[in-house]
C-alpha positions in Angstrom: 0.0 0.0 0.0 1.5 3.5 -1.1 1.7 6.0 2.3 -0.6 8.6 3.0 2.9 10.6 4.2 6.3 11.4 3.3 8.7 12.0 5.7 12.2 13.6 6.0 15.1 12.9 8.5 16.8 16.2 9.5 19.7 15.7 12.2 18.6 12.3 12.3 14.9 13.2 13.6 12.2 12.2 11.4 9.5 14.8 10.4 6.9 15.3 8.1 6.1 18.8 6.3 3.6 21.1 8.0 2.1 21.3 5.1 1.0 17.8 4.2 -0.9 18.0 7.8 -4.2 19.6 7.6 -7.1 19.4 10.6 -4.5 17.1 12.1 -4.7 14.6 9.4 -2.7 13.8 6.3 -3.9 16.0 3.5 -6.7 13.8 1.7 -4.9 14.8 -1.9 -1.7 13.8 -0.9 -2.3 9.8 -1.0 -3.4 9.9 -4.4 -1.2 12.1 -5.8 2.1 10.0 -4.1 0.4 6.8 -6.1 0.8 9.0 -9.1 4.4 9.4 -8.5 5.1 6.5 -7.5 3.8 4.4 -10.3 5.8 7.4 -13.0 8.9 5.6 -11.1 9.6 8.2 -7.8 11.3 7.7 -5.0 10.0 9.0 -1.6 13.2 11.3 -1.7 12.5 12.5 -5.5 8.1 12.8 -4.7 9.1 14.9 -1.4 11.7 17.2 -3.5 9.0 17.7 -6.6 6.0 18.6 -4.4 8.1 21.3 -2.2 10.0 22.9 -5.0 8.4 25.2 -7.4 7.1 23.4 -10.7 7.2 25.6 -13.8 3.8 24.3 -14.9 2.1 24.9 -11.8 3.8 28.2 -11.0 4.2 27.3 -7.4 5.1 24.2 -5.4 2.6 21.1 -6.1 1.9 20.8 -2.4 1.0 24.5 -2.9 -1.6 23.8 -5.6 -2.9 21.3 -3.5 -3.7 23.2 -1.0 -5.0 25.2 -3.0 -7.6 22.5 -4.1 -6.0 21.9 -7.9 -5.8 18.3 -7.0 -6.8 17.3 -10.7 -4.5 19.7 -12.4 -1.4 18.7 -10.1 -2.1 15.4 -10.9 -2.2 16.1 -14.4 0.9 17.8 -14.1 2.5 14.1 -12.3 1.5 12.0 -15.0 3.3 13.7 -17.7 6.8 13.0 -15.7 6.5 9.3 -16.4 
């Protein structure tokens, strides 16, 4: 099963993003969109770098656009990196 989270390890503590937490739950987009990536061949490392850096297409981070509620179009956006 693909995680509802990602997860980084800074000084050897790991955390997840304040963003991919909303009402104290995992962001409902996020699961669906880390499938996306992970089926176009993503590491956890690579999915985590591409939704908190700015994506030309998007204009703004994907995690951003999530937020955001442009689920479809960030998916979109996931599936032409395969």
């Amino acid at each position: 099963m693909t995680s509802r989270l990602l997860a980084i390890r800074r000084n050897g503590v790991i955390s997840v993003p304040t963003a991919f937490i909303k009402d104290g739950s995992p962001l409902p987009e996020l699961r669906g969109t880390l499938i996306v990536l992970a089926d176009d061949g993503f590491t956890d490392e690579q999915a985590m770098q591409w939704l908190l850096e700015v994506d030309d297409s998007l204009g703004v981070p994907p995690i951003q656009a999530l937020l955001a509620g442009r689920k479809a179009e960030v998916r979109r956006v996931a599936q032409a990196l395969a």
